[in-house]
C-alpha positions, 0 to 999 in steps of 0.5 A: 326280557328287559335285562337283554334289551338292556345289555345286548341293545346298548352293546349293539348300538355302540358297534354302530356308533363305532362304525359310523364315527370310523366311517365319518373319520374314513370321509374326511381322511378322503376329503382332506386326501382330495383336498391336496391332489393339487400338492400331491400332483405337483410333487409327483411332476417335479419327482417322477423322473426320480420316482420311476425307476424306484417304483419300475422295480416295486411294481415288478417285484410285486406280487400278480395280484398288485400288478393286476390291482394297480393295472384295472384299479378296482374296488374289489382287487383291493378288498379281496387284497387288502393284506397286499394292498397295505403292503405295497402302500408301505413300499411306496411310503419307503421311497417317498412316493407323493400322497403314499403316506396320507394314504397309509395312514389312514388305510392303516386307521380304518381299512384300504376299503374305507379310503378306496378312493385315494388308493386307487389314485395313488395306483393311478399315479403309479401305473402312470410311472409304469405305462411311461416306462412301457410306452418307451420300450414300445416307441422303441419297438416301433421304430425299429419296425418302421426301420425293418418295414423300410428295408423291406420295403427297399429291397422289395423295389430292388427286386421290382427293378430287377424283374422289371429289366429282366422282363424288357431284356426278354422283350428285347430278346423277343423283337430281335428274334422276331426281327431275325426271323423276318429279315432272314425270309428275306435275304433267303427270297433274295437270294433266291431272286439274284440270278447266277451267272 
């Protein structure tokens, strides 16, 4: 019994050891990724017009899974993906997308689970290139409701009008048949009352 506790223990502890060092390593990769949000923020401002179209065409040539990851931002999309996750980091690195690298790196070194954290800030970054793009498109789409809506909303006037002067051409129509049909007992009754010479 001595001999296992000697062997199997130490062995046991090791792996422990190892997981929490990886997992002390894995925090400060974290805290130093946080560390530089403000640098990483202003690369993204000065770039993103650069970035967006680069990153409009990763994203959708991107499996459903990442589209869906990047959207929701989730811990366990990225656990159940981690293989897509990496792969799309690496994309991102590739264009020089701001944070991406520290990012890969160290999902490369202990796992995307580990530093989840900056993942889905990163992801952050990126949907926000997307939603702009989509944002666009909707403005877009908008507008031209609004100028449809307009014209509907003429041309629903136009007949308003129209049925409006029909309806006070039929009054008219109606008081002059009216008139007609009272002035025309009277020129009957006088000319029923002028006595023929």
């Amino acid at each position: 019994m001595g001999n296992w506790i000697s062997k199997v223990l130490s062995k046991i502890k090791k792996i422990f050891e190892k997981n929490s060092t990886q997992k002390a390593a894995a925090e400060q990769a974290c805290k130093s990724f946080d560390d530089s949000k403000e640098t990483i923020n202003k690369e993204f401002e000065e770039k993103k017009a650069e970035l967006q179209p680069k990153v409009i065409e990763i994203f959708e040539a991107s499996s459903t899974e990442i589209k869906t990851i990047v959207k929701e931002r989730k811990d366990a999309g990225i656990k159940k993906n981690s293989a897509a996750v990496h792969n799309f980091l690496e994309e991102l690195v590739k264009i020089d997308f701001p944070g991406s690298k520290q990012v890969y790196e160290a999902s490369s070194k202990y796992g995307p689970m580990a530093v989840s954290g900056p993942i889905v800030y990163v992801f952050e970054m990126v949907y926000d290139l997307f939603s702009t793009e989509e944002k666009e498109v909707q403005a877009t789409i908008s507008e031209a409701s609004k100028e449809k809506e307009i014209g509907v909303e003429e041309e629903e006037e136009k007949e308003k009008n129209v049925e409006e002067k029909n309806r006070e051409e039929e009054i008219e129509k109606e008081k002059s048949e009216i008139v007609m049909e009272l002035v025309e007992p009277s020129k009957v009754k006088e000319e029923e009352e002028i006595p023929k010479p």
